[in-house]
C-alpha positions as CSV (number, residue, x, y, z in Angstrom):
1,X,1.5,-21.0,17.4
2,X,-0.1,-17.8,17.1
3,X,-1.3,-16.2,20.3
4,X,-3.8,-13.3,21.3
5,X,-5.2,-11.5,23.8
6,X,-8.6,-11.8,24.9
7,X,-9.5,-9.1,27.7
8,X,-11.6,-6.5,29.6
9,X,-11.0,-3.4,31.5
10,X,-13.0,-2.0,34.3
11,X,-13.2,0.9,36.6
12,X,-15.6,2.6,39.4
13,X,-15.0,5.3,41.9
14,X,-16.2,2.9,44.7
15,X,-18.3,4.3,47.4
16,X,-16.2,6.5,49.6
17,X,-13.2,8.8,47.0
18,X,-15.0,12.1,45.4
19,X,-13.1,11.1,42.0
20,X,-11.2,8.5,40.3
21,X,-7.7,8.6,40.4
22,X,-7.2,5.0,38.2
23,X,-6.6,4.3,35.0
24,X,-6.3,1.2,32.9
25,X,-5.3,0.4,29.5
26,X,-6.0,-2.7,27.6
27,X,-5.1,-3.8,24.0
28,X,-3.8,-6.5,21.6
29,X,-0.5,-6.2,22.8
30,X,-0.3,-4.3,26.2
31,X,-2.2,-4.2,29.5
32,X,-1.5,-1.8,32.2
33,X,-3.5,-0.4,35.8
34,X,-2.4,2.3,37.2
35,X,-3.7,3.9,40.6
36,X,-3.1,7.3,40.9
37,X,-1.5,9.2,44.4
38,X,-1.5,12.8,45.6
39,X,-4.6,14.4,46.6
40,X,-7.4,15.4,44.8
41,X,-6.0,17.0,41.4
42,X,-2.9,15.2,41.8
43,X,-3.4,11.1,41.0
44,X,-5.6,11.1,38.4
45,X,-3.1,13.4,36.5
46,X,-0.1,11.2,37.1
47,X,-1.6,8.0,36.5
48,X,-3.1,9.4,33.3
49,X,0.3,10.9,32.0
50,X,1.5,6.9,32.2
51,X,-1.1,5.4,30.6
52,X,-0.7,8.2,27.5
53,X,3.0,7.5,27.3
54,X,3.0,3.8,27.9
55,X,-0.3,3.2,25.3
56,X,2.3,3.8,22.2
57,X,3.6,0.5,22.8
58,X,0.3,-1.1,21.8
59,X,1.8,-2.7,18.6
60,X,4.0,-5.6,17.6
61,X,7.3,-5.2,19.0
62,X,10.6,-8.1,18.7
63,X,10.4,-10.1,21.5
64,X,14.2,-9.7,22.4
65,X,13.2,-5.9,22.8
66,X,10.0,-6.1,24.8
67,X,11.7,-5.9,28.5
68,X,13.5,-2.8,27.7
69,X,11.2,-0.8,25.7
70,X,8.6,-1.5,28.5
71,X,11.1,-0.3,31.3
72,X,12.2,3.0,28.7
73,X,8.2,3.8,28.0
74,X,7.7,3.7,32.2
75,X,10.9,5.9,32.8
76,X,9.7,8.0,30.2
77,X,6.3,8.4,32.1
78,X,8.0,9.1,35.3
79,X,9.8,12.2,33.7
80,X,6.8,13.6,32.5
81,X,4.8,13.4,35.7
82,X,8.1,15.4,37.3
83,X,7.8,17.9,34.7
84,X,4.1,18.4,35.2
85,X,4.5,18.6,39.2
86,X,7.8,21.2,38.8
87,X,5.3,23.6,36.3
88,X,2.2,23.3,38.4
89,X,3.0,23.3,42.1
90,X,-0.5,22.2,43.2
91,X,0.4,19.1,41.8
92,X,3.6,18.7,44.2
93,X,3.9,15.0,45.1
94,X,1.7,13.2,42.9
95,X,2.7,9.7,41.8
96,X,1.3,6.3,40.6
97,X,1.5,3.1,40.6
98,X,2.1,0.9,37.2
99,X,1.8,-2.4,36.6
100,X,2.1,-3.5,33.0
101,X,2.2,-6.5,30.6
102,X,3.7,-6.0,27.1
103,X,3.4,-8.9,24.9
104,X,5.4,-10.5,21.6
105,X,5.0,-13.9,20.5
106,X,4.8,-15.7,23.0
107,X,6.1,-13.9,25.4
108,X,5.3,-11.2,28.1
109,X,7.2,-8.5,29.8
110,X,5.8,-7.2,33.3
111,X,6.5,-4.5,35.0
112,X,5.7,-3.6,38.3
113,X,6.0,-0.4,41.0
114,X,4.2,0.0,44.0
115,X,1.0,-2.0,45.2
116,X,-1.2,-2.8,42.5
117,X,-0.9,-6.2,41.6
118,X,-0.6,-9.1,38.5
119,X,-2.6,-12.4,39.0
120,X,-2.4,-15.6,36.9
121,X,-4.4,-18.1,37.0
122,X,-2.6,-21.6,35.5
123,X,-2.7,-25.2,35.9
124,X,-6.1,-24.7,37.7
125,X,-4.7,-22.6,40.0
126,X,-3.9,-18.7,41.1
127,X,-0.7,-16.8,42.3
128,X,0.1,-13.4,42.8
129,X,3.2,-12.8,40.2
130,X,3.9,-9.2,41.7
131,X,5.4,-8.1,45.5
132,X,3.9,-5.2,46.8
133,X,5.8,-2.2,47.2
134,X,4.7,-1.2,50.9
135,X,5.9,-0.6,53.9
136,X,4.1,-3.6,55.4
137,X,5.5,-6.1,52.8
138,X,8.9,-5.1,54.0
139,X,7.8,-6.3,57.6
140,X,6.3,-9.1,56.3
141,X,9.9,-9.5,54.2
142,X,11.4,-9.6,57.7
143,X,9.4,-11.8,59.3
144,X,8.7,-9.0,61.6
145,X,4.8,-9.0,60.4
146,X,2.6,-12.1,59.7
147,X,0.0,-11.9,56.5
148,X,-2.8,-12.2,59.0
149,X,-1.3,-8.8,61.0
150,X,-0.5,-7.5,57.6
151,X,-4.3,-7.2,56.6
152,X,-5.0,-5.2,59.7
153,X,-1.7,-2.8,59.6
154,X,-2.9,0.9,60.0
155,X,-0.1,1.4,57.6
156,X,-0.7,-1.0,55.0
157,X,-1.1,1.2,52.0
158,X,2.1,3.2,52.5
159,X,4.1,2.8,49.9
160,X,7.7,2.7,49.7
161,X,8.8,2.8,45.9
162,X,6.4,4.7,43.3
163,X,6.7,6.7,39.9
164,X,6.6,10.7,40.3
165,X,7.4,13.5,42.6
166,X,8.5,11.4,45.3
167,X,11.1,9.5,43.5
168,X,13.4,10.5,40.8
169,X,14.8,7.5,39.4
170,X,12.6,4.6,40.4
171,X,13.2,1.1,41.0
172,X,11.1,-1.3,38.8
173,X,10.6,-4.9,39.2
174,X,10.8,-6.4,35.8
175,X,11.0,-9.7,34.3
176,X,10.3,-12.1,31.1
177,X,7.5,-14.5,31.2
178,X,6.2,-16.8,28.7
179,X,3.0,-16.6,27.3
180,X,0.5,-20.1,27.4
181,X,-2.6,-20.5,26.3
182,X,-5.1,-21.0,28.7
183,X,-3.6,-18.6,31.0
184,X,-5.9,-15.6,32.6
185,X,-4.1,-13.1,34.0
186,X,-5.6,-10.0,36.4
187,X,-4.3,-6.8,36.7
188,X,-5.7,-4.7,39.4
189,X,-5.5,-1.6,42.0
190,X,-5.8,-2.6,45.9
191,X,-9.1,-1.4,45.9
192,X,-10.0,-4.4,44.1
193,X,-7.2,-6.4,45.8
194,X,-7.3,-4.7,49.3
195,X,-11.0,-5.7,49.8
196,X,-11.6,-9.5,48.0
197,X,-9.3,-12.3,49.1
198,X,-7.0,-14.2,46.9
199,X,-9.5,-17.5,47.3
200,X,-12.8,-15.4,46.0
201,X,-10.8,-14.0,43.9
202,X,-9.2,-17.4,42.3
203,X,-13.2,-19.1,42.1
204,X,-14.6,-16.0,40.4
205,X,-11.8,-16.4,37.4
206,X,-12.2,-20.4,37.4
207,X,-16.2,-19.8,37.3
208,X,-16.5,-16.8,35.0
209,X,-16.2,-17.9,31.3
210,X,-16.7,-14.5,29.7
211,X,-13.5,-11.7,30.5
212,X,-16.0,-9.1,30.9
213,X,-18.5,-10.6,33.0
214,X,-15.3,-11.7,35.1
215,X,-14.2,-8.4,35.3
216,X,-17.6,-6.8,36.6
217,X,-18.2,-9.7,39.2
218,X,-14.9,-8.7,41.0
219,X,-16.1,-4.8,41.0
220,X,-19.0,-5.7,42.4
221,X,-17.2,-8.3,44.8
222,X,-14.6,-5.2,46.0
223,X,-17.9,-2.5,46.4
224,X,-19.8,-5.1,48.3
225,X,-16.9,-5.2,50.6
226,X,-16.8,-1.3,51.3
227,X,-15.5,0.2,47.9
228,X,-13.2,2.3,50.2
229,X,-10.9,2.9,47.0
230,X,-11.5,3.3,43.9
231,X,-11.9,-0.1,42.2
232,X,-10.0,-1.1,39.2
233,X,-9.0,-4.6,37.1
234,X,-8.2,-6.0,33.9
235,X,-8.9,-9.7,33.1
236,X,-7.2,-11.3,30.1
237,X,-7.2,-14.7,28.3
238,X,-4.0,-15.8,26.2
239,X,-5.4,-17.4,23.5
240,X,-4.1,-19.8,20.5
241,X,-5.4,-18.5,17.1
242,X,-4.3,-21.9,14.9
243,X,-6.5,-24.0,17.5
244,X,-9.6,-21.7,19.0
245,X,-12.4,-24.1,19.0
246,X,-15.4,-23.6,17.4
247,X,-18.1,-21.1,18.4
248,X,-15.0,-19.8,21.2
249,X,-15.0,-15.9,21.6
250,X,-12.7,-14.0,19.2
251,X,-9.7,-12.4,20.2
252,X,-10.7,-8.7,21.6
253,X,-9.6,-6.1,18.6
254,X,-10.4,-2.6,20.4
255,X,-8.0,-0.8,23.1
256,X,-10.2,0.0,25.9
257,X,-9.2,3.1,28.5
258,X,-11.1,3.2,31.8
259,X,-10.4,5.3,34.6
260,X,-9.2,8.9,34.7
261,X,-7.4,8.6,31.7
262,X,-11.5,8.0,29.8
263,X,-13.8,10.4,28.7
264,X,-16.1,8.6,30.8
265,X,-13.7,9.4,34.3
266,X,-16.7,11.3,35.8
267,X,-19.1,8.4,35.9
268,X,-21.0,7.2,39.2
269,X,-20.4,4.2,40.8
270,X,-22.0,1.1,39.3
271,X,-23.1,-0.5,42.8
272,X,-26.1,-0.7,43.5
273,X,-28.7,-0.8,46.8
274,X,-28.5,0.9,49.9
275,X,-24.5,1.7,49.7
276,X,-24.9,3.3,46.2
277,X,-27.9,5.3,47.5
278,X,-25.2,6.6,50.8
279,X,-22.4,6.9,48.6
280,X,-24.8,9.6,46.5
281,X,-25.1,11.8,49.8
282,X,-22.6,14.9,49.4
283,X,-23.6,16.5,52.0
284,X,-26.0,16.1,55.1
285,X,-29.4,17.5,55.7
286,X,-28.7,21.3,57.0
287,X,-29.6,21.1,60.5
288,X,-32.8,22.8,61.8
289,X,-32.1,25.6,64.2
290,X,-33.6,25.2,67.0
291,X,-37.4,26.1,68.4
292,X,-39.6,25.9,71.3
293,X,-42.7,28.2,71.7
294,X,-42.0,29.0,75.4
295,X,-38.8,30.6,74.4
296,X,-39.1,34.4,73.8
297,X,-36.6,37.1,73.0
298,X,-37.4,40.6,74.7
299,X,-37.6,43.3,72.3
300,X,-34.4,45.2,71.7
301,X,-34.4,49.1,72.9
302,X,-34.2,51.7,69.6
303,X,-30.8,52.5,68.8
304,X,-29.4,55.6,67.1
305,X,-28.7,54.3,62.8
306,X,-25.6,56.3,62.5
307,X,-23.2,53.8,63.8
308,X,-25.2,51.4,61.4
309,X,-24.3,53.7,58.8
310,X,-20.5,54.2,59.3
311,X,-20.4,50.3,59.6
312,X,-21.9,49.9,56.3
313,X,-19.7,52.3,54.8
314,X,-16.5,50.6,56.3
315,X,-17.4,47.8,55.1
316,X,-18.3,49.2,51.8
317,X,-14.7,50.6,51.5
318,X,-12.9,47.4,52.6
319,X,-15.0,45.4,50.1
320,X,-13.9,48.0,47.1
321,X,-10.1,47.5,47.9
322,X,-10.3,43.9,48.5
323,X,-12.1,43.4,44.9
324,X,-9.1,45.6,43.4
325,X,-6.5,43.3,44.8
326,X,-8.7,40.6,44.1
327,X,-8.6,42.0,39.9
328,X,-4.7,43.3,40.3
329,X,-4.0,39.6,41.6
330,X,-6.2,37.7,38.6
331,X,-4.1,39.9,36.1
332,X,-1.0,38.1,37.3
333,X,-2.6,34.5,36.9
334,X,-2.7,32.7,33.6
335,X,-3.7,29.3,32.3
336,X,-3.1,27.1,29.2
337,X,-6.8,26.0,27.3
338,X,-8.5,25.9,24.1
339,X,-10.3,27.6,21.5
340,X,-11.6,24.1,20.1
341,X,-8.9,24.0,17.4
342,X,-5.9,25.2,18.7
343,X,-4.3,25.6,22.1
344,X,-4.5,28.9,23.5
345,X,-2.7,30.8,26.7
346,X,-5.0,33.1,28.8
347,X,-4.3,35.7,31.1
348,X,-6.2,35.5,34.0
349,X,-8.1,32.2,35.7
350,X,-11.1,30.3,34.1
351,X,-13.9,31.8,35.7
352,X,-16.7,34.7,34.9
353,X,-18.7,36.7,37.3
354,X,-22.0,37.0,35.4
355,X,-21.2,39.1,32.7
356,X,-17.3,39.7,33.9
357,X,-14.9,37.8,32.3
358,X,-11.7,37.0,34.6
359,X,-9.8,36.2,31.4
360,X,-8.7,36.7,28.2
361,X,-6.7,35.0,25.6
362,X,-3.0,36.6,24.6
363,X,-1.8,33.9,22.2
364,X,-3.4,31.5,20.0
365,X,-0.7,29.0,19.6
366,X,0.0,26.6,16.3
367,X,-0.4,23.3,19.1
368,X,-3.2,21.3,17.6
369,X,-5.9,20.0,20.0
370,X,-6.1,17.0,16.8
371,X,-2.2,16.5,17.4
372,X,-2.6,15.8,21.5
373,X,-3.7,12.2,22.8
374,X,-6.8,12.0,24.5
375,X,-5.4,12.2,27.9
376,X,-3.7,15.5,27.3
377,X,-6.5,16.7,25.1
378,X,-9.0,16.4,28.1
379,X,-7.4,17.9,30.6
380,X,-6.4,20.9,28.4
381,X,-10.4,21.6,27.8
382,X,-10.3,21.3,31.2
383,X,-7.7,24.2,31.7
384,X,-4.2,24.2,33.1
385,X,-3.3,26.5,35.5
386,X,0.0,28.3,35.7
387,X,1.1,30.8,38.2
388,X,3.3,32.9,35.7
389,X,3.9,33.7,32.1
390,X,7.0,31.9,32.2
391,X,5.2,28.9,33.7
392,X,2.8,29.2,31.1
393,X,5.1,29.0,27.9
394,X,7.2,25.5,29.6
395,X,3.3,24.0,29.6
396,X,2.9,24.9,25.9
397,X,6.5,24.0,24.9
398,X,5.2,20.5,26.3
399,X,2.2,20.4,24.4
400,X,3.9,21.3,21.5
401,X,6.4,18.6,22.4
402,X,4.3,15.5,22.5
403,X,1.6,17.3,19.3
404,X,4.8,17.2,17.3
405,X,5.9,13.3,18.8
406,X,1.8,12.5,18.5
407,X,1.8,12.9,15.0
408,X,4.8,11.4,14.2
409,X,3.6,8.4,16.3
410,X,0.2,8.7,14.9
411,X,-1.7,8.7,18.2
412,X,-3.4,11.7,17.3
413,X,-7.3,12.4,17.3
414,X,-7.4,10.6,13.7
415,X,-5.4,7.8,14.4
416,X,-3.5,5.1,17.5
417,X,-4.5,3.0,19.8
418,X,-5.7,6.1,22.3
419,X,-8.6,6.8,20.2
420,X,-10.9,4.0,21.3
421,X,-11.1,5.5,24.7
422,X,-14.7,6.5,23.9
423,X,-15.7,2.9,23.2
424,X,-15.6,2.1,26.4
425,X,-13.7,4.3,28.6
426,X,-14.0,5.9,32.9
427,X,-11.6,8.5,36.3
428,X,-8.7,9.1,38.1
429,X,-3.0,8.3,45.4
430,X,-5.6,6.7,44.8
């Protein structure tokens, strides 16, 4: 018997979070969600770093091996994302959540950390595979907490075991499962799961044929309900190759990245109606000052201008030393970016005033924008800040790190399974 994967990944900000802090992969071999923690430059970083590390596994592996190299490639992630928050402190406690499914043969692997959760839908029927990681689940564990009071909790989303800054060596759930055809498994955050119950969600993957449409009816499903979270799933069918009826969908062939690991991680959300139209409002109208035609204010008396005048020139004064300090304290700032081929380290921060530019480059380095994955790529056109020199050089040795492993994994910008992130990418504690 010769199985495959049939599948679709989906993503959207929702209608509440100012970015996306999700990311998904999905491929012949491997599917992962992760949901990104740590403010508002924090998640979408970590859960992006694990998605980049654990994509390499896209390929065919022995299915005696599949367990472990799944648990190495998730450890592996987990350094990285403490390297990354010990070199730029802004980043200081970010994390993610990962939930993955590696398959050989006939076989899977998951693993699972925190609260996004596996589904499969077998025998006519659907179970959640994976226990969430929360502080609630360990009352519910107790018998201290009913599922009922659970859905109400105020603390229902804190987690108690996670990958990143808050945990050094973390605790993963893993385990072998066989593979049948006919299953459908989902993979999602808890803004999908958080907001749609496990009955809707069960008749929407009985009553949707096609994986994508599946996929976009529980979106919509989790935005309807509030889209407090960002939103995130992947739906996948196992399928037998020696016995797919005829006219059945082919296999899917393509990786597909969503999220804030995409090129597309900036896009809107895809509700529509009046709660897409309020999730648009940034801001509220500025409010109009007040006015009422019996009011008058009396004319003030003439004043001498020479206290005018030595105000002005105070001020003048105090605004000349504060833009020195403000120059002598960009000179000690510098940041890790790009020329378009190369990576190059600046001195100085990322920003002009009109014709005034705050920085400039003092090394072109041999790193290869070509030689980083798409992840990494993105977020160095993006800039990295670093508060020294010295913190500058351990973020190039990085990037000079995983160019040189990149190329000898071949998931550079000319080859790998990260590459079909443009096809049909997204964003990124969640």
């Amino acid at each position: 018997m010769t199985y495959a994967l049939r599948y679709a990944a989906r993503s959207d900000i929702g209608l509440v979070r100012s970015n996306n802090q999700d990311s998904a992969y999905a491929g012949s071999h491997l599917l992962v969600v992760a949901d990104g923690m740590g403010g508002h430059s924090g998640g979408d970083v970590a859960s992006s770093l694990a998605i980049a590390h654990l994509a390499r596994l896209d390929s065919e592996t022995p299915a005696s091996d599949i367990v472990a190299s799944l648990e190495s490639s998730i450890l592996d992630a987990n350094q990285a994302i403490l390297r990354r928050a010990r070199e730029e402190p802004l980043l200081a406690g970010l994390g993610t959540t990962v939930t993955a499914l590696l398959r050989a043969e006939g076989k899977f692997a998951l693993a699972h950390i925190g609260d996004s959760r596996a589904y499969l839908r077998r025998d006519g029927r659907t179970t959640q595979v994976t226990k969430d990681h929360t502080f609630v689940q360990r009352l519910m564990d107790e018998g201290r907490l009913t599922p009922e009071e659970a859905e109400r909790h105020p603390q229902r989303s804190v987690l108690m075991r996670v990958l990143g800054d808050v945990d050094a060596e973390p605790e993963l759930d893993l385990s072998l499962r066989p593979a049948r055809p006919g299953d459908r498994w989902l993979l999602c955050s808890d803004g999908l799961s958080g907001l749609v119950s496990l009955s809707t969600i069960d008749s929407v993957l009985a009553d949707t044929e096609d994986v994508g449409d599946c996929a976009d009816a529980l979106v919509q499903l989790a935005l309807k309900g509030g889209g407090s979270d960002n939103i995130t799933c992947i739906v996948a069918d196992v399928v037998d190759l020696d016995h797919l009826p005829r006219g059945a969908q082919p296999p899917s062939s393509s990786p597909e990245i969503v999220g804030a690991a995409a090129r597309t991680r900036n896009q809107p959300t895809s509700a529509t109606g009046p709660a897409a139209k309020a999730a648009a409002l940034t801001r509220p109208e500025p409010t109009v000052p007040y006015e009422d035609d019996d009011f008058r204010e009396e004319e003030p008396p003439r004043r001498s201008l020479w206290p005018a005048i030595v105000a002005i020139g105070l001020v003048l004064t105090l605004l000349a030393g504060g833009l020195w300090a403000g120059y002598a304290w960009i000179q000690t700032q510098y940041y890790v970016g790009e020329d378009g081929t190369n990576v190059v380290l600046y001195q100085g921060v990322p920003q002009d005033i009109g014709p005034v530019d705050l920085s400039q480059p003092v090394e072109t380095t041999r790193v290869r924008l070509a030689d980083l994955s798409p992840v990494t790529r993105g977020q160095v056109e993006a800039t990295i800040a670093a508060g020294s020199r010295e913190d500058a050089d351990l973020i190039v040795d990085r990037l000079a790190e995983e160019a040189a492993a990149g190329r000898a994994a071949g998931l550079g910008a000319t080859g790998g399974a990260s590459d079909a992130g443009g096809a049909s990418d997204a964003g990124g504690a969640g």
